[in-house]
KOLMAR-83083 format. One record per residue: residue in three letters; x, y, z of N, C-alpha, C in turn. Coordinates in pm, whole numbers, plus 32768, in hexadecimal, padded with zeros to 4 digits. Example, Ala and Ser with C-alpha at 12.3 -4.5 7.8 and 13.67 -1.06 7.14 Angstrom:
REM residues 2
ala85277DC7830C84CE7E3E830C85287EB6830C ser85057F1F82C485577F9682CA850A80038313 
This chain:
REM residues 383
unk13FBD3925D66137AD3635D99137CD36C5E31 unk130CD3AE5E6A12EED38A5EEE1282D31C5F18 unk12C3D2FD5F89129FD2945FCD124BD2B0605F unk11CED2A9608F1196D2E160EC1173D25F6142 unk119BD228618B11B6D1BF61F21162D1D36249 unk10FCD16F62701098D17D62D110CDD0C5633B unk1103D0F16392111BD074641B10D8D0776487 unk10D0D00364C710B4D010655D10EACFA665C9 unk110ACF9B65FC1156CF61662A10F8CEF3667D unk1120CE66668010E5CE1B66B31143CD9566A4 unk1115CD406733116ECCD467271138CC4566B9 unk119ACC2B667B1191CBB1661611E1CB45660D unk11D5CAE4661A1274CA85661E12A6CA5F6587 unk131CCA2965771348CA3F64F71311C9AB64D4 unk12FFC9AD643412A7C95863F61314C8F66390 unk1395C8CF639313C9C88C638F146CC8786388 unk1471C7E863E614BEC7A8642B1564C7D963F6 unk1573C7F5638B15E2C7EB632415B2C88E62C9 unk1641C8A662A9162AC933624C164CC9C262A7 unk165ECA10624F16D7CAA4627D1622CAE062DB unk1657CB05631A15DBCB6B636E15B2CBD8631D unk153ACBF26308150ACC7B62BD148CCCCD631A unk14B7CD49630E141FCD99637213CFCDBC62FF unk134ECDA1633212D1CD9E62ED12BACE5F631A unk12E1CEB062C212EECF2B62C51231CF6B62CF unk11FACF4C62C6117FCF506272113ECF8361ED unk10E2CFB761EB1079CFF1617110D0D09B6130 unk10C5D07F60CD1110D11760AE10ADD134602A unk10D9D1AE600A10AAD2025FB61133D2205F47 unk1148D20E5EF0118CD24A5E891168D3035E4E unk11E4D3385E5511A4D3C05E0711D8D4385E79 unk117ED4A25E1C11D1D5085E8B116BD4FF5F13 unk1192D5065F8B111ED503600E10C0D5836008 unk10E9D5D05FC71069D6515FCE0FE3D6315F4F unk1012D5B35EFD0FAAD5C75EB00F5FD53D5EBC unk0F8DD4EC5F170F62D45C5F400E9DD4835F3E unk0E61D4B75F940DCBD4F15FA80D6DD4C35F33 unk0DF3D52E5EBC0DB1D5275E350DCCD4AD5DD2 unk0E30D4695DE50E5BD4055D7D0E02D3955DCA unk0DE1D3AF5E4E0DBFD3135E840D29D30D5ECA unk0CEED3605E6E0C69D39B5EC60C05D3335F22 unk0C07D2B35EA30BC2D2515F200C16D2065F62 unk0C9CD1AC5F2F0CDAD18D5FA80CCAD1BE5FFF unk0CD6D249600B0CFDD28760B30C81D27660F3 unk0C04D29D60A20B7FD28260C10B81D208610F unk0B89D17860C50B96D106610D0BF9D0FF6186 unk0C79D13361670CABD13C61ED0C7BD188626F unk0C2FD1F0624B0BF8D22262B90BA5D1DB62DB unk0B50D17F62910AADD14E62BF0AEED0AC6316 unk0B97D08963020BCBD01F63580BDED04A63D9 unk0C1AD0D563EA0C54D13F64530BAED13464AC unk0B45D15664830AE6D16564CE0A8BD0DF64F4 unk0AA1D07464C20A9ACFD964E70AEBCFA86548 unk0B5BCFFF65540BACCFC665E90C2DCF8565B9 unk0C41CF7465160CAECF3364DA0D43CFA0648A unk0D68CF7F642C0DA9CFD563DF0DE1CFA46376 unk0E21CFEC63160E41CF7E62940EB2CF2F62A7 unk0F13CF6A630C0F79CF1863470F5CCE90639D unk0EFDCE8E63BD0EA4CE0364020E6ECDAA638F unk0E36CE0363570DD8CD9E62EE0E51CD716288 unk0EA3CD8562840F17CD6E62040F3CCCF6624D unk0F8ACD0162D60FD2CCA163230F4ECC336355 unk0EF2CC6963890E9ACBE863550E78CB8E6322 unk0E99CBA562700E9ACB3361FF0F44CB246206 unk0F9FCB6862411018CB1162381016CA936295 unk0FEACAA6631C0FE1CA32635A0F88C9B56331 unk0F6AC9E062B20EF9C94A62A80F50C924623F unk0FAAC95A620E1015C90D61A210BDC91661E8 unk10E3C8C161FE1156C8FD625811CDC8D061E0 unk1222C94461F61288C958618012F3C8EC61AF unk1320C894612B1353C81D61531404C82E612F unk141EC8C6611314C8C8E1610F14E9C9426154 unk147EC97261D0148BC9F261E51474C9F06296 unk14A0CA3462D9146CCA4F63751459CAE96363 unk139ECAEF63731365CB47635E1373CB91641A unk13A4CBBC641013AACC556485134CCCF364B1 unk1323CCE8651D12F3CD6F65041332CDBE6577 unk1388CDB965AD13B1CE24660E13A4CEBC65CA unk13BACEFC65F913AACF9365E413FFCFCB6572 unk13F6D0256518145ED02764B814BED08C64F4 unk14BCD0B4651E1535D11365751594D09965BB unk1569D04965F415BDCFFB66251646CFC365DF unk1602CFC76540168DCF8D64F216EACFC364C4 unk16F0D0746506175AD0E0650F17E6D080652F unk1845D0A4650918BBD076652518DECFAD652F unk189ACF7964E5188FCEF264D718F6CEF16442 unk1947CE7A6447198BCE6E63D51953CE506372 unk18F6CDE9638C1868CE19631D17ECCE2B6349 unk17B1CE5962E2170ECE56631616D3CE6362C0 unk168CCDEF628B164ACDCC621815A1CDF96236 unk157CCE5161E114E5CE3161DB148BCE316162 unk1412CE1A619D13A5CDF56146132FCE7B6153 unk12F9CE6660C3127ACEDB60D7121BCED0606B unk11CDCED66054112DCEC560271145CF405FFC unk1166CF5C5F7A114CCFF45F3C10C7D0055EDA unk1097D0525EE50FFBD0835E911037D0CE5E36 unk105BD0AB5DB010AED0D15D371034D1565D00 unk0FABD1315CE90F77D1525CBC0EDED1355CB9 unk0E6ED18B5C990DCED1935CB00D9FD1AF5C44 unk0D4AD1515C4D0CCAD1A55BAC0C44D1A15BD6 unk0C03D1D15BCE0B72D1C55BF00B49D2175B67 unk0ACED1E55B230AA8D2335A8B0A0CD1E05AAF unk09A2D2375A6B092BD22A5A32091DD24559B1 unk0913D1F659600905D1EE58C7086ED1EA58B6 unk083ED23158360793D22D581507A7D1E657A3 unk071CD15F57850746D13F56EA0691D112572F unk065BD19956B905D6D19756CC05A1D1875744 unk053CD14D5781050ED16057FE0560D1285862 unk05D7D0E0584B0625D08E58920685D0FA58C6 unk06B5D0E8594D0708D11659710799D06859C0 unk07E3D0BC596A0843D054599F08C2D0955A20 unk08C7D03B5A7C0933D0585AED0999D00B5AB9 unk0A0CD0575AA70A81D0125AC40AE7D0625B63 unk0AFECFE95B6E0B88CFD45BD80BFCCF8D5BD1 unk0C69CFFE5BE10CF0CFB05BD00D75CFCE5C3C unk0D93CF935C8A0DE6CFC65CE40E72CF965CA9 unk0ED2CF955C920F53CF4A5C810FB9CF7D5CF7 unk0FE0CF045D31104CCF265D7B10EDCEE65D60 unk1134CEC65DD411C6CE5E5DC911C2CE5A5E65 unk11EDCDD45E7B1246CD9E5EE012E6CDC95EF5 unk1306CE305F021391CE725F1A13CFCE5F5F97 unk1422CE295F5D14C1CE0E5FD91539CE535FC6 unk1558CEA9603015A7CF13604F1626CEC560B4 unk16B2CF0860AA16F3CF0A610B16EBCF99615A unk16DCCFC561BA16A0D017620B1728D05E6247 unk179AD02E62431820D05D627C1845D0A4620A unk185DD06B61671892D07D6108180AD0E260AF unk1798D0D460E6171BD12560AE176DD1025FC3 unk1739D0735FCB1746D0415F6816EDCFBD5F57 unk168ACFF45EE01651CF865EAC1683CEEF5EA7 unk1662CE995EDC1675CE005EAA163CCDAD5E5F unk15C3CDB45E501571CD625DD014CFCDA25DF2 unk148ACD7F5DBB13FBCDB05DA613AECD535D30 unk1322CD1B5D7512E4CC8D5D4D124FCD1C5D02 unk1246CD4E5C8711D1CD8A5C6B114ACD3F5C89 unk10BACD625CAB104BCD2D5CAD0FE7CDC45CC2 unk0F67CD585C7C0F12CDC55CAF0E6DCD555C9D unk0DF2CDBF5C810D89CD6E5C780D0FCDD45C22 unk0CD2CDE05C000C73CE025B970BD2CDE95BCA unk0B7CCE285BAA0AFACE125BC60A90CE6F5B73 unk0A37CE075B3F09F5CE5C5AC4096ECE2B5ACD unk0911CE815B060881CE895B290831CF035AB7 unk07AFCEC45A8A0751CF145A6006D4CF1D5A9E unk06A7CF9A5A850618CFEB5AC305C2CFF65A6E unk0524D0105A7804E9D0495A3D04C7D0E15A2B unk0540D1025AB20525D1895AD1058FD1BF5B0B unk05B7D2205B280622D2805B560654D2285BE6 unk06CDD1FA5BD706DBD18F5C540712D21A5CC9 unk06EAD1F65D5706C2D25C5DA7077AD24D5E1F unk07AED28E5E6307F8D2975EA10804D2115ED0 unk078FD20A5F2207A5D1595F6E07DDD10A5F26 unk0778D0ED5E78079AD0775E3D0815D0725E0E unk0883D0DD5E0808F3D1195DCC095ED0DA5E6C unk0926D11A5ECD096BD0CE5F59096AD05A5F74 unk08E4CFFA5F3308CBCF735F75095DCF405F14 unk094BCF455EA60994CF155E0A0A3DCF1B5E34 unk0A79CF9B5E7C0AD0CFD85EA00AECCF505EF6 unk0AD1CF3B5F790ADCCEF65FBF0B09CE615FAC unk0AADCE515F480AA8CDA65EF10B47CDB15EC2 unk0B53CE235E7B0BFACDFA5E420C68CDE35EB6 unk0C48CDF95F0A0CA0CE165F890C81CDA05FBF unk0C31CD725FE10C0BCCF3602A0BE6CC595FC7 unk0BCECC5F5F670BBECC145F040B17CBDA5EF0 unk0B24CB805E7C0A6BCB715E900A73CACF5E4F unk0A2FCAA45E9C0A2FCA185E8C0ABAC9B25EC9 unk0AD3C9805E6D0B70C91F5E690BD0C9A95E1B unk0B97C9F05DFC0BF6CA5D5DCA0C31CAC05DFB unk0CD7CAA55E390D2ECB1B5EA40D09CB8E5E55 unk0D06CC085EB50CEECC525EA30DA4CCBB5EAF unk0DB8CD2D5EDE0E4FCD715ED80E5FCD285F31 unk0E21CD055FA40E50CCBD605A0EAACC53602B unk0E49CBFF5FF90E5BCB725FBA0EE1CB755F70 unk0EEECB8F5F150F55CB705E9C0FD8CBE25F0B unk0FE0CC505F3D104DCC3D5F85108BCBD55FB6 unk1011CB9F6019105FCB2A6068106CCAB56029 unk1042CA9B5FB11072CA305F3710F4CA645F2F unk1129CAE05F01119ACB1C5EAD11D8CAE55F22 unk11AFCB135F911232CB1560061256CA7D6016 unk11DCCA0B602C11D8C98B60571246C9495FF4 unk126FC9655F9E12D5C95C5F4A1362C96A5F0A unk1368CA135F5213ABCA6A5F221439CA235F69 unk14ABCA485F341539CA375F5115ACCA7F5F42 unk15FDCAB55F9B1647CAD35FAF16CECACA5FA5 unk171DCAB35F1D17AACA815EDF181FCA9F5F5B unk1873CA2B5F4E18DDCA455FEE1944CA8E5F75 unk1964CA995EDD19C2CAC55EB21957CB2F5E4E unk19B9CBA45E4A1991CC205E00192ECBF95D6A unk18AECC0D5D89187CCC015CD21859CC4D5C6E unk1847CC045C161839CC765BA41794CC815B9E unk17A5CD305B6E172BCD415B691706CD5E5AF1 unk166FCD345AC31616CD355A6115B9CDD75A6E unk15A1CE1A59D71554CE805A14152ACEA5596A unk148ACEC059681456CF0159011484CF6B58ED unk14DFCFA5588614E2D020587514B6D09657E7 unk149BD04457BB1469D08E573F13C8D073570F unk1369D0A256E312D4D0A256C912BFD10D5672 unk12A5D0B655EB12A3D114559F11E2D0E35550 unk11CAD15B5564110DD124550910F0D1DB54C1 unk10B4D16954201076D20253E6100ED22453E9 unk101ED2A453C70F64D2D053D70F06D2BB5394 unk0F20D25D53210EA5D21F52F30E52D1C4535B unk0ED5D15E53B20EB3D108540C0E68D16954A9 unk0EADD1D854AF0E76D22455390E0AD2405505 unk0DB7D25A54B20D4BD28954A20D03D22554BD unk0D2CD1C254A70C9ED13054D70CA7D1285546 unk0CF6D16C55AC0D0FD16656580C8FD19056AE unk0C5AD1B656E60BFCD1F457480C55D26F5773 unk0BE3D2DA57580C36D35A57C70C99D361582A unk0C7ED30A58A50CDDD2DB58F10D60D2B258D2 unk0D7DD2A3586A0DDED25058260E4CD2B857C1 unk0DFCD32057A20E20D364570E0EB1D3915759 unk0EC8D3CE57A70F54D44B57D30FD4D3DC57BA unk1009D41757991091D3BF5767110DD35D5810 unk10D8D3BE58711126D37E58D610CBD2FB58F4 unk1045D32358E00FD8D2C4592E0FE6D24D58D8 unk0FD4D25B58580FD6D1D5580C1039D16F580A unk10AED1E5581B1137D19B57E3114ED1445870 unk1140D15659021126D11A597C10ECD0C3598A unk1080D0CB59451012D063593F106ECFD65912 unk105FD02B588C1071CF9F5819110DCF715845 unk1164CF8F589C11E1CF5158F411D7CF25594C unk1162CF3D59A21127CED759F61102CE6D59DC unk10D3CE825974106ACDEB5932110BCD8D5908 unk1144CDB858EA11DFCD7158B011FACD465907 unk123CCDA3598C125BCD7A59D0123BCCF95A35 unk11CECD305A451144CCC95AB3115FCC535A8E unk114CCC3259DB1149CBB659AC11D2CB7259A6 unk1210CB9D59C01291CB5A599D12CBCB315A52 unk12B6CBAA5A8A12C5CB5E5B2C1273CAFF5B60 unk1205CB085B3F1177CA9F5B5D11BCCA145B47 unk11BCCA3A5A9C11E0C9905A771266C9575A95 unk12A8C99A5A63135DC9765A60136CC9765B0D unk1348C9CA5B71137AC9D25BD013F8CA215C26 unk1402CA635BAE1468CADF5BB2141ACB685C07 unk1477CBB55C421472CC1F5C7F1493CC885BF0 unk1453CCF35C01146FCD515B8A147BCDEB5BC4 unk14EECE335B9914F2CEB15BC91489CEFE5BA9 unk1448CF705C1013C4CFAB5BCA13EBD01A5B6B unk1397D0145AE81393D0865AAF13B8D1075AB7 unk142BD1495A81142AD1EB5AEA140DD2585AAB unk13D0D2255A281371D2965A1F1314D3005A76 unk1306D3715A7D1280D3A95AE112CED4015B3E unk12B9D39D5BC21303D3F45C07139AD3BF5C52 unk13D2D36A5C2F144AD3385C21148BD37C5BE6 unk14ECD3DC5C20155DD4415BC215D9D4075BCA unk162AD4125B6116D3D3FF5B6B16DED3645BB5 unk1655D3035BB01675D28D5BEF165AD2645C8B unk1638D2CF5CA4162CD2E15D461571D3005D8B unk1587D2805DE414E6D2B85DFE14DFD2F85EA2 unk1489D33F5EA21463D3B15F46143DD3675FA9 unk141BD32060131406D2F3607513EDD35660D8 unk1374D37F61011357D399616612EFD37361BD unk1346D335625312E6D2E162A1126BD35462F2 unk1251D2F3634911C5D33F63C311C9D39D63F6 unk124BD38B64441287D40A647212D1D47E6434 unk12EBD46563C21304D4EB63761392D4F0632D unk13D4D480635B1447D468635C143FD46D62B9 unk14D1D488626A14D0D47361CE1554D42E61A8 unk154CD3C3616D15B2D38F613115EED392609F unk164AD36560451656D3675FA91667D2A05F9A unk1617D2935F66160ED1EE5F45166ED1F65EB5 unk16AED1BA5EC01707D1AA5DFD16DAD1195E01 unk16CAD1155D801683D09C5D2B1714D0A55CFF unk1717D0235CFA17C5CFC65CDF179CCFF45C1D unk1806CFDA5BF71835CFE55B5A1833CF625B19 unk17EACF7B5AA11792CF085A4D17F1CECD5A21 unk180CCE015A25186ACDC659F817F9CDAA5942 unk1789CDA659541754CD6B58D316DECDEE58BE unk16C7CDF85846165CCE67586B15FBCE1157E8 unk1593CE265800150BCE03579C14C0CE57575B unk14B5CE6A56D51456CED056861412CEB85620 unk13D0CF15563A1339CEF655FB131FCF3B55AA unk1325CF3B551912C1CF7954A0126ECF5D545E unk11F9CFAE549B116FCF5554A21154CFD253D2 unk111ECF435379110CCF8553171068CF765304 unk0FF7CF4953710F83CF76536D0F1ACEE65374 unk0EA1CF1C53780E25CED9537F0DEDCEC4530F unk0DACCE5D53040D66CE2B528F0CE9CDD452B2 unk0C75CE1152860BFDCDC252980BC8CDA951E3 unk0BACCD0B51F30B6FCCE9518A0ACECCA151AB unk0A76CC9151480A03CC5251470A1FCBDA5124 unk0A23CB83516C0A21CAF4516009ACCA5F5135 unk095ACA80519008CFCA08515D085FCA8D518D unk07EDCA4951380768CA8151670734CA4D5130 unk0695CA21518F064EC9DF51A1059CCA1051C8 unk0556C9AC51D904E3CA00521204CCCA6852AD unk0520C9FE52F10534CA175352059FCA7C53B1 unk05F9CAA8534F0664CB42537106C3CAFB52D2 unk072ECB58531D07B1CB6752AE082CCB775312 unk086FCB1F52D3091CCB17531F097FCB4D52D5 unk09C7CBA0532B0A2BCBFD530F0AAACBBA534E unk0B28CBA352E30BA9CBC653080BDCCC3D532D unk0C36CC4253C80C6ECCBE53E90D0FCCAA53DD unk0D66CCE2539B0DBECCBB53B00E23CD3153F0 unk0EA5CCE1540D0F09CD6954430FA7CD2D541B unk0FCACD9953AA104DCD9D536510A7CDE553B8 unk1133CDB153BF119ECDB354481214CDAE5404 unk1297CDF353E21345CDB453E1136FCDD15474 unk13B8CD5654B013C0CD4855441439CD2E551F unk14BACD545570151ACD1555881568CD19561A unk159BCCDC564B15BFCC8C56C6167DCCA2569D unk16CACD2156DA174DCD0D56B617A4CD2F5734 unk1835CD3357231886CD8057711878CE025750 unk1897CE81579F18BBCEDE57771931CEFF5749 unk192ECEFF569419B8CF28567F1A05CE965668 unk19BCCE3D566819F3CDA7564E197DCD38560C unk19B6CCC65620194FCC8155D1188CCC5F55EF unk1859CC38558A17BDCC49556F17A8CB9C557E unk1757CB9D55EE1750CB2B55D916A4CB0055C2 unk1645CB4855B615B1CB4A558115C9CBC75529 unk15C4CBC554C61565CC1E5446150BCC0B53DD unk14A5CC0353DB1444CC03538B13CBCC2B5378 unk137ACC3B53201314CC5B53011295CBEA533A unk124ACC14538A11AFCBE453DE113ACBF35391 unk1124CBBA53961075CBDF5395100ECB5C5404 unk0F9ACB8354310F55CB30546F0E9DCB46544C unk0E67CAEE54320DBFCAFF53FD0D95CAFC5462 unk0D2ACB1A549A0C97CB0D54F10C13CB2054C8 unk0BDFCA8454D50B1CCACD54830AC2CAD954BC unk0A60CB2454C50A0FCB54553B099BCB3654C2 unk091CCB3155030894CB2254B10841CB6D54D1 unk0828CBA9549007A0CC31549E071ECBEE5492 unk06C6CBE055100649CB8F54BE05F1CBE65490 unk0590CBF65416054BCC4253D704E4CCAF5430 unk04E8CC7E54B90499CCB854FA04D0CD375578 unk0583CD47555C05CFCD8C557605C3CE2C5503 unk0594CEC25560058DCF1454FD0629CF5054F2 unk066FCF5E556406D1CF9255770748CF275596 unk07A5CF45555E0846CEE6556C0892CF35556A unk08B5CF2F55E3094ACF54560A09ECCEFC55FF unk0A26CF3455960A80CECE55680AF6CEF055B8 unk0B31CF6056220B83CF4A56650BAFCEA456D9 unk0B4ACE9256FE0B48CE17574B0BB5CDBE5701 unk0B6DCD8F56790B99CD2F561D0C47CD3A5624 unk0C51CDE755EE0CC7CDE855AF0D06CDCD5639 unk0D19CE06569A0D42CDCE57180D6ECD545724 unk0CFBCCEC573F0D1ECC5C57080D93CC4556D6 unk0D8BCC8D565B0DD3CC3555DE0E6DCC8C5615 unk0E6CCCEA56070EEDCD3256570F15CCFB56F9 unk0EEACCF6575E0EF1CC8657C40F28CBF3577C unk0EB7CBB657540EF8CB22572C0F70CB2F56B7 unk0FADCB845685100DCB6C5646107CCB525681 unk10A2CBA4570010EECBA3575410F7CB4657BC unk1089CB0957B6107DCA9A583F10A7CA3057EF unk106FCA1C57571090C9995722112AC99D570F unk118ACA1056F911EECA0A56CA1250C9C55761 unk1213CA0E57C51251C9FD58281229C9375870 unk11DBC92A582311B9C895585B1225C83057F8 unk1232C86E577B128BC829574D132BC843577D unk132AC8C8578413CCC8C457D513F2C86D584E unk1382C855589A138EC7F6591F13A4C77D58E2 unk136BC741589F1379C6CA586C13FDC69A580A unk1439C70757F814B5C71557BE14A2C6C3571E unk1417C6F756B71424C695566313CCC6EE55F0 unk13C8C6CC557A1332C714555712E8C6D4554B unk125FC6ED55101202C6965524118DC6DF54A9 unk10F6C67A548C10DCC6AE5415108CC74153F8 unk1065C79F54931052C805549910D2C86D544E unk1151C847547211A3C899544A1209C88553B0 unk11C7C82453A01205C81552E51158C85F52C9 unk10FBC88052DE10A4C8D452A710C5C97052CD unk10F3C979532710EBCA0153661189CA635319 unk11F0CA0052F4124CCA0852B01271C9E85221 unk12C0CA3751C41301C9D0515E1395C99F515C unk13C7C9CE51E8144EC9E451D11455C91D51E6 unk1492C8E0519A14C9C88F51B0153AC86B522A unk156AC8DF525415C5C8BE52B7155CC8D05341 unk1515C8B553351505C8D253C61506C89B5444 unk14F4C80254111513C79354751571C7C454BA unk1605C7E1546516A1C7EB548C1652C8765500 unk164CC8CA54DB1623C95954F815FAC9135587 unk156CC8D555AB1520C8C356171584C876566C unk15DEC81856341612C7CD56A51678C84D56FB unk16D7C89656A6173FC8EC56DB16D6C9365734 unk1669C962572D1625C9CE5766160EC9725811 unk1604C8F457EE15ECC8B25862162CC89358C8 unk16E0C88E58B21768C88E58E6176AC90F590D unk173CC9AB58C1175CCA1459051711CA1A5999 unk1677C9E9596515ECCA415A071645C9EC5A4C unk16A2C92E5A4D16BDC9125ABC172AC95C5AE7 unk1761C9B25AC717DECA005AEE1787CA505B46 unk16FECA7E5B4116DACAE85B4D16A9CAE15C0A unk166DCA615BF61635CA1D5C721682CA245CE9 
């Protein structure tokens, strides 16, 4: 994977008292740099329309870091050349994993979706070796009555980047990830999705965007991932599917410079065999009809090559209500949901180190209590 690093240099004081120093590297791009244009058509858009406001995405990022100041960390921005020949030199970077922009038709409706996913990645910069990585991203889903026009596609763009309402937007939830994030004084183990397995009965209920086997299988390891760092609080190695070869991702900064990033070697790895979607008809009434969406999962949580300490079979419901006066339903949303919340609920119970009565439904294994607590002793290894 390449990494396309956008900095600028400006003075910042470090944002707390205690904790290893890290340089706030800035905004990057994942992927190869010659095809960034095309994978990132409106990011770059928005970044240019900051560039011509007088700002840049390296401002606007460090912007929302200073309104959350990281409470294990002394956030740095000296120059990244500077940390040439330093015994260490830890940094930080805002990577743009990935873009979706889609217009869906369902009858006169046109629907916008937006999806950016990124990670909070921390590098040693001497050793050009991964140290942990916090996944996040943000979503945005607008409808038209009509062909939504460049602007409304730019305004929308923007919102994910900046957030809308009480809701962080990529700015935001960086500087959450970071306001948090920590830095182990002894070597840790790392956590990392590596397997995603879904059939094509289930890809066919996907959206276009979705169907190609690298795109989905990314996706749906993000969504794993995301949820399990969100809740638990764990750092998770990124996915290396794509363009991650032999383990190793591309880095190349502003100036042209190119590095080889190695992603450290998985102490636990997590996988996923997703055995599909299920929508049922549930109530109906005068007023619409409610549909169960569901999403069937065997997840297990092991060593490589050693012991399993999560295996079992998932499932999670979600019901959405069609009111009678709806001509068109789009059931991707739903299944989303129900695929999203399976993973968030599982991961809310691993934090809690317990089960609870979502997951004697979502399970039959009787062991799973035992299962959830061990899983809970590992993420703290992981931390």
């Amino acid at each position: 994977m390449w990494l396309w690093l956008f900095t600028a240099g400006m003075s910042f004081s470090a944002m707390a008292a205690n904790g290893p120093s890290v340089t706030f590297a800035g905004v990057a791009y994942a992927g190869d740099s010659r095809s960034i244009d095309e994978r990132f058509r409106y990011s770059r858009q928005y970044e240019s329309r900051l560039k011509a406001a007088g700002t840049s995405a390296y401002q606007r990022a460090l912007a929302f870091v200073a309104q959350q100041p990281a409470q294990h960390l002394q956030i740095s921005t000296d120059p990244i050349d500077e940390l040439k020949g330093r015994d260490q030199a830890l940094v930080v970077s805002l990577v743009l994993n990935s873009e979706t922009v889609s217009v869906e038709s369902f009858g006169d409706v046109r629907k916008l979706f937006i999806l950016v996913r990124a990670q909070a990645l921390f590098f040693d910069f001497k050793s050009m070796t991964a140290v942990r990585s916090y996944p996040l991203s943000f979503a945005f889903i607008d409808n038209f009555r009509r062909e939504p026009t460049q602007e409304d596609i730019m305004e929308r763009v923007a919102k994910v980047y900046e957030g809308t309402g009480d809701k962080p937007g990529i700015w935001g939830r960086f500087a959450q990830r970071l306001s948090t994030a920590s830095l182990p004084a002894q070597t840790p183990r790392f956590l990392q999705v590596t397997d995603i397995q879904v059939p094509a009965e289930m890809v066919e209920l996907l959206p276009d965007y979705l169907r190609d086997p690298q795109v989905h299988k990314t996706w749906a390891a993000d969504i794993v991932g995301e949820a399990i760092s969100s809740r638990i609080g764990v750092p998770i190695i990124p996915f290396s599917m794509g363009y991650a070869v032999g383990n190793v991702m591309r880095m190349q900064v502003l100036d042209g410079e190119v590095y080889a990033l190695q992603l450290p070697t998985t102490d636990y790895a997590i996988r996923v065999d997703f055995k599909g979607f299920k929508k049922l008809k549930y109530k109906e009434s005068a007023a619409g009809t409610s549909y169960i969406y569901g999403t069937f999962a065997d997840m297990r949580i092991e060593e490589p090559g050693g012991p399993v300490f999560l295996g079992t079979p998932l499932k999670n419901a979600e019901i959405k209500v069609v009111p009678v006066s709806q001509t068109h339903v789009d059931d991707f949303p739903a299944f989303y949901d129900s695929l999203n919340g399976l993973f968030v609920k599982l991961a809310e119970a691993v934090a809690d180190g317990k089960g609870n009565d979502w997951l004697k439904s979502a399970t039959g294994d009787k062991g799973i209590d035992a299962q959830i607590a061990k899983t809970k002793e590992l993420m703290n290894l992981c931390k």
